[in-house]
C-alpha positions in Angstrom: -0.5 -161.2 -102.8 1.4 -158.3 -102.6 2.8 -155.6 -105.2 6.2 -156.7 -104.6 5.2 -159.8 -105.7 3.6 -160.0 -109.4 3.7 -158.0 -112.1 2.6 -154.5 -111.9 -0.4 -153.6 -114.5 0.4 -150.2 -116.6 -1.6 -147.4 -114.9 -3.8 -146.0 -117.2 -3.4 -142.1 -118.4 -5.4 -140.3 -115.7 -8.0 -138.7 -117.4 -8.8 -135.9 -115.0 -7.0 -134.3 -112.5 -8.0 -131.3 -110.3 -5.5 -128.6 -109.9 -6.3 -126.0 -107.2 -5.6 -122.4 -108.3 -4.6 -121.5 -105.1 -3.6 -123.4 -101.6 -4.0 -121.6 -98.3 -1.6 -122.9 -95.0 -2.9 -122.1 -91.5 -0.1 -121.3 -89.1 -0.5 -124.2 -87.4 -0.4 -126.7 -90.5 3.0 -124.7 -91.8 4.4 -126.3 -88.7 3.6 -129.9 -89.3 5.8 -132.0 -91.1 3.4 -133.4 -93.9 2.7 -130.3 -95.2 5.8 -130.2 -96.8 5.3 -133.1 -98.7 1.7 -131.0 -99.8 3.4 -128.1 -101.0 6.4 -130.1 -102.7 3.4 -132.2 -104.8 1.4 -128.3 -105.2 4.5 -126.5 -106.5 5.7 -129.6 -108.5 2.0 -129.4 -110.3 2.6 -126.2 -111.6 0.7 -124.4 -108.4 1.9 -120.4 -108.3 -0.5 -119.1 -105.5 0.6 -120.2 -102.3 -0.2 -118.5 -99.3 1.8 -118.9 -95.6 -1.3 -117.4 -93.7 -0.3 -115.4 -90.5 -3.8 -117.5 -88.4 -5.2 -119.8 -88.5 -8.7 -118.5 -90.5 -9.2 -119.4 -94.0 -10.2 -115.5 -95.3 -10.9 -114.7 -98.9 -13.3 -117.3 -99.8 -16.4 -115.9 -100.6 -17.4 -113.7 -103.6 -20.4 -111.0 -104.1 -22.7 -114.0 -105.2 -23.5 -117.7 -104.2 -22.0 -118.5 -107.5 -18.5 -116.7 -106.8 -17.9 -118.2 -103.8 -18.9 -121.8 -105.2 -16.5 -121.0 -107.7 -13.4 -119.4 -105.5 -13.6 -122.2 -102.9 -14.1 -125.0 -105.2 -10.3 -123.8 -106.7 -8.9 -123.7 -103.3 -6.7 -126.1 -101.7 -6.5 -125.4 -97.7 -3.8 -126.8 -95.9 -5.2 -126.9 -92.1 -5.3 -129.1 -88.5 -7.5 -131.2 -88.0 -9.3 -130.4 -84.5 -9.8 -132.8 -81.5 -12.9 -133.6 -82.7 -11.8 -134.8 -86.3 -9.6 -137.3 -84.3 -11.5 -139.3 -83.0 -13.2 -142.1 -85.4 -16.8 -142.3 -85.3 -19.0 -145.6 -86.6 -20.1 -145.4 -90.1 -22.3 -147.7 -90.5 -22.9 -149.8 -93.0 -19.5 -149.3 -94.8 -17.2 -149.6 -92.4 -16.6 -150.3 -88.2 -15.1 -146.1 -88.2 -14.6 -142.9 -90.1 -11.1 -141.6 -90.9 -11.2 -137.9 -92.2 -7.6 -137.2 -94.3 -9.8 -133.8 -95.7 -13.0 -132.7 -95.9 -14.4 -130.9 -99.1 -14.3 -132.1 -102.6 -12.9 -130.7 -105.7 -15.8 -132.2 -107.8 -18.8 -131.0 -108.9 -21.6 -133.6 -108.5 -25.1 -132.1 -108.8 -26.4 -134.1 -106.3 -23.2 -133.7 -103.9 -23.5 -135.7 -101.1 -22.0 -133.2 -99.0 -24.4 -130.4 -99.7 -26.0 -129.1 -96.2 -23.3 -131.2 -93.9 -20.4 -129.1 -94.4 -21.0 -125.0 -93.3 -19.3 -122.3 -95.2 -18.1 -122.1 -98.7 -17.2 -125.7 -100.1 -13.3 -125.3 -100.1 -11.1 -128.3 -99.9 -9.4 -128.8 -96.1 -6.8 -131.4 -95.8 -5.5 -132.1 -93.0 -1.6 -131.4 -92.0 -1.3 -133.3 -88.9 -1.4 -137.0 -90.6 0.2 -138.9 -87.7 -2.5 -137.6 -85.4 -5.0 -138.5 -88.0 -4.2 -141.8 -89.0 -3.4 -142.9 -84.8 -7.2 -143.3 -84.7 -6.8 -146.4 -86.2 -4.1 -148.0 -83.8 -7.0 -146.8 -81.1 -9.5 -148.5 -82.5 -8.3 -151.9 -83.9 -10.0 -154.6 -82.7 -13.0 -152.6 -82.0 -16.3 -152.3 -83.8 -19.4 -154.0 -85.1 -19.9 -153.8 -88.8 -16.8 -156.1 -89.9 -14.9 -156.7 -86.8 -15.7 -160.0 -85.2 -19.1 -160.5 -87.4 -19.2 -164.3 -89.6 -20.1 -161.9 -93.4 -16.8 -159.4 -93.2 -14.6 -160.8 -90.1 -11.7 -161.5 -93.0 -11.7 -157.6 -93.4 -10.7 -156.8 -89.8 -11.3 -153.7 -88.1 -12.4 -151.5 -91.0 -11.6 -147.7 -91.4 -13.6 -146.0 -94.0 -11.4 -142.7 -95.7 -13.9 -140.9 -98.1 -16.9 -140.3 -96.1 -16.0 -136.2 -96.4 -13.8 -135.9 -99.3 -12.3 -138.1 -102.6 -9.3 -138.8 -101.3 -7.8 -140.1 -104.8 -9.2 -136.7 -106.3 -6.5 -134.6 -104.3 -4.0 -137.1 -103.8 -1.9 -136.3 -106.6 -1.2 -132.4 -104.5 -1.4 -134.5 -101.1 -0.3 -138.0 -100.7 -1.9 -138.6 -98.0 -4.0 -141.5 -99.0 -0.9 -143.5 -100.5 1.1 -142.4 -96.8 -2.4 -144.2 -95.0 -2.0 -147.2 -97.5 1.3 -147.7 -97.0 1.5 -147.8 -93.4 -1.7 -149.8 -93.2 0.1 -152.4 -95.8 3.5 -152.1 -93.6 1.2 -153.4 -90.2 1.9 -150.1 -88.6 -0.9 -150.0 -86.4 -0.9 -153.9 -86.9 -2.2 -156.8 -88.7 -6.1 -156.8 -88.4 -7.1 -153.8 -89.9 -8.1 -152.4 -93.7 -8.6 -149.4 -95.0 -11.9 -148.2 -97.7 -12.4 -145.6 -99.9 -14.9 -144.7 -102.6 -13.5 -142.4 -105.3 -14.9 -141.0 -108.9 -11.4 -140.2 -110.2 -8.6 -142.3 -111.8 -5.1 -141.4 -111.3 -3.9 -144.8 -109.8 -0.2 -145.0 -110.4 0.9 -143.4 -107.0 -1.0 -146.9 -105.6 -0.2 -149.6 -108.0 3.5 -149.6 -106.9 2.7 -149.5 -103.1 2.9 -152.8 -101.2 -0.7 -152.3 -99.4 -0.7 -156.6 -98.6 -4.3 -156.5 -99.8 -5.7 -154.3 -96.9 -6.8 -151.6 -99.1 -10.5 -151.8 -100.8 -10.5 -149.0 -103.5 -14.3 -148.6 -104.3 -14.9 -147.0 -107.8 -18.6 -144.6 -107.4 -20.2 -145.7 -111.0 -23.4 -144.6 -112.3 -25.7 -145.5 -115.4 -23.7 -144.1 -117.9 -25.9 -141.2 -119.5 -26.3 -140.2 -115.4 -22.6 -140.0 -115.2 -22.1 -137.7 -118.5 -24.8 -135.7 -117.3 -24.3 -135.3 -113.3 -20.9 -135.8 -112.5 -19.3 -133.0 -113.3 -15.1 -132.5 -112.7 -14.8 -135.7 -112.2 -13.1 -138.8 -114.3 -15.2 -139.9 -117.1 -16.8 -143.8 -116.1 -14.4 -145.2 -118.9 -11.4 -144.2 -117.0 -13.0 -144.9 -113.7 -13.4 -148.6 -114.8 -9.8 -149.0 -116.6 -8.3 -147.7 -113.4 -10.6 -150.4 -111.4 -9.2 -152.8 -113.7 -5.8 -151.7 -113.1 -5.8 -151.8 -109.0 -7.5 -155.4 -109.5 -4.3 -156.6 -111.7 -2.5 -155.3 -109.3 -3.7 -157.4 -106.4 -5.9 -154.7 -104.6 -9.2 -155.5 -102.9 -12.0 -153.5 -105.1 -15.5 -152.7 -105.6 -18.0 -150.8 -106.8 -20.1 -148.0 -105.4 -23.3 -147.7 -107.5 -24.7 -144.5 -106.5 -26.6 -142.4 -106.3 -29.3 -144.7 -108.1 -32.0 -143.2 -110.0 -35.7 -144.5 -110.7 -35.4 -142.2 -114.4 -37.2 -143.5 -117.5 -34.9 -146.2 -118.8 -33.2 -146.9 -116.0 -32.9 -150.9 -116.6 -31.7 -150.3 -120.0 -28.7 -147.8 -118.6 -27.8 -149.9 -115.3 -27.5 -152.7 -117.8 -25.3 -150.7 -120.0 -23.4 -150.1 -116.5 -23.0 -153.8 -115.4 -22.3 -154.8 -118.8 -19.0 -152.3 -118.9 -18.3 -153.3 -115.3 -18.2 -157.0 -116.4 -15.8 -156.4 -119.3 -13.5 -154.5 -117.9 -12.7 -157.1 -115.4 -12.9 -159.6 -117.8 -9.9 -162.7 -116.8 -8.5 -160.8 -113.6 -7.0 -163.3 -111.3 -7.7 -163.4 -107.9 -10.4 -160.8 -108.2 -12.1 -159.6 -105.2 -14.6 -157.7 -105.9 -17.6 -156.0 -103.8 -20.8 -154.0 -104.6 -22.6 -151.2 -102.8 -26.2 -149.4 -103.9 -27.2 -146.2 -102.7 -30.3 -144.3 -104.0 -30.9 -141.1 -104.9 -32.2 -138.8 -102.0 -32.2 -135.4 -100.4 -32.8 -133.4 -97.6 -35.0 -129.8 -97.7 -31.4 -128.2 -96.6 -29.5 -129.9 -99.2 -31.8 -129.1 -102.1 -32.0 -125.7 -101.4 -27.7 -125.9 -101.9 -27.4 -127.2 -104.5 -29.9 -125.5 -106.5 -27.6 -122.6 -105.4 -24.7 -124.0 -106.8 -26.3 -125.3 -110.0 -29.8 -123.8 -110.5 -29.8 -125.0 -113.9 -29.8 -128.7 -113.2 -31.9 -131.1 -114.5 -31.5 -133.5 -111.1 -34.8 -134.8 -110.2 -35.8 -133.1 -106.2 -39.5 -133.3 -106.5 -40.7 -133.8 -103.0 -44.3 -134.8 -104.3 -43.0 -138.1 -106.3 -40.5 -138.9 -102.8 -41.4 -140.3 -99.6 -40.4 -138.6 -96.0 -38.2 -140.7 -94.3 -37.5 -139.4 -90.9 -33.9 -140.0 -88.5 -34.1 -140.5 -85.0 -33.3 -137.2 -84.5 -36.3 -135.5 -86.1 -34.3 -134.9 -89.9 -36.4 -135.4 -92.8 -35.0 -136.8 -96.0 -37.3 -137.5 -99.4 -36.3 -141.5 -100.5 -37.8 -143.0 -103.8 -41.3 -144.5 -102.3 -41.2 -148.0 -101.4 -43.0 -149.9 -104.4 -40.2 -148.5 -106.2 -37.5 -149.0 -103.6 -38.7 -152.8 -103.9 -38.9 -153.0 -108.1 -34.8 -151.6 -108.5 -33.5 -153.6 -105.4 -35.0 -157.3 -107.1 -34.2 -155.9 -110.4 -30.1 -155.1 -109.4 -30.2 -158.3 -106.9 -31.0 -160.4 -110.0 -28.6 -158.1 -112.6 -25.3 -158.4 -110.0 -26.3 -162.2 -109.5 -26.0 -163.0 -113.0 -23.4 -160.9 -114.1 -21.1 -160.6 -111.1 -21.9 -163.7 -109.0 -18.8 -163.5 -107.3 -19.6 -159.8 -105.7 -21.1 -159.8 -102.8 -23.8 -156.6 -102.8 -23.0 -155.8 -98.6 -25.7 -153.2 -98.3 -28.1 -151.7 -100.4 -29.7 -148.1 -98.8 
């Protein structure tokens, strides 16, 4: 099923779109040719501060308090190059065989930001000029892997690259098009026929996609939470309402799609608002043809590093980071991360294995963490 080939759905009325006050442009990302297709989108959304910087240093991002920079570098679009390292896919297990990087940073503001203690500096939005050096990882790595490639559970997908590990690709898309650019060419069998592309997103501006013809190797993942945990902790990003009608939308419109139920929280009513969830999920794809439709669970945790960020970014939360009620789980490399103890690891995995049986038996749940 392509796009070309059945009706396209109406997009839905994006309900939230991020608009960077200003956009910064290295030297060496004014010289590469997608960054004119960035600034076109910028100045066509009514963006006034653009700066041609005379480096290649991002300068000007931090304020006299923790708060200031938050705030400058979370309004700050930078247009940069993407080193040698950022080439190079790495496994990300379990999502995907590899990681492609389009940006890192995120214009949202999550209190319990998954990137909080892995990015350094101030949290400013980098996306990433060079796009046909980017995107090449994926011709180098087709064929390769071990979380879909060649296994019996997710062979169909083909070599898997996985495009929101460091940033919401949909959330800046509409200043960057660099996510419908990967989408396209991935649809077109650029870098050929046995490869997808994933992304998770929290933000609902679909239109851009609904007209591409992405031949069904695009899964657009939609990160949902209990609904009072949304209102409460997801902060700049779409409301869940319009994260589900644009999920309904991509569906219709023949894309691969999911869900990305995280992060999960053991909070006092937490069956009664998960229900709530699965019950909205379940309507809004109520009589979509063809659906194909996958889950993923993540729990809530955190690391000492990150929970001394974002209490730095928002020390009024009320996000639950009480090291006393968690368990230490420890990496292989000596990290320490505090995980919901295991009798209650064990009561919301049967209760959301039961729940996704009965009200999306069709939805495979590939990994629950």
């Amino acid at each position: 099923m392509t796009a070309a080939l059945i009706d396209l759905p109406t997009a839905p009325t994006p309900t939230r779109l991020w608009m960077p006050k200003r956009v910064l442009v290295t030297r060496a990302a004014a010289e590469q040719p997608h960054t004119a297709e960035i600034l076109r989108r910028c100045e066509a959304a009514g963006v006034e501060d653009i700066t041609l910087l005379a480096n290649d240093r991002l300068t000007g991002l931090r304020g006299e308090t923790e708060r200031e920079t938050y705030a400058r570098a979370k309004t700050t679009l930078a247009v940069v190059v993407a080193p040698p390292s950022a080439l190079k896919p790495q496994p990300i297990p379990p999502s995907a065989d590899w990681r492609i990087d389009l940006a890192k940073g995120c214009p949202a503001h999550c209190q319990y930001c998954y990137l909080a203690g892995s990015l350094s500096g101030p949290p400013v939005t980098r996306v990433y000029a060079n796009l046909d050096a980017v995107l090449d990882g994926i011709r180098t790595h087709a064929g390769q892997g071990t979380v879909t490639s060649g296994t019996a559970e997710r062979g169909h997908e083909g070599t898997t690259f996985e495009l929101s590990c460091y940033t919401d690709p949909l959330g800046i898309e509409h200043v960057t098009g660099s996510l419908a650019e990967a989408v396209r060419r991935v649809g077109a069998g650029v870098y050929g026929d046995g490869v997808s592309l994933r992304f998770t997103t929290k933000f609902d501006d679909v239109a851009d996609l609904l007209a591409l013809d992405h031949q069904r190797r695009t899964r657009v993942r939609f990160s949902v939470n209990a609904p009072d945990l949304a209102r409460r902790f997801d902060g700049g990003t779409a409301p869940l309402a319009g994260r589900l009608a644009a999920l309904r939308a991509l569906a219709l419109a023949g894309y691969r799609v999911g869900l990305t139920i995280a992060p999960v929280m053991a909070y006092p009513g937490w069956r009664e608002g998960y229900g709530d969830l699965l019950d909205q999920v379940t309507a809004a794809l109520d009589g979509v043809p063809g659906l194909d439709l996958t889950t993923e669970i993540i729990t809530h945790r955190f690391t000492p590093a990150s929970k001394d960020v974002l209490l730095g970014w928002y020390p009024h939360t009320k996000l639950e980071m009480d090291e006393d009620a968690r368990t230490q789980k420890r990496s292989k490399f000596g990290g320490v991360k505090y995980v919901y103890p295991r009798a209650t690891m064990s009561e919301m995995r049967s209760w959301f294995s039961a729940e996704l049986a009965a009200r999306l038996p069709d939805a495979p749940l590939l990994y629950w963490t």
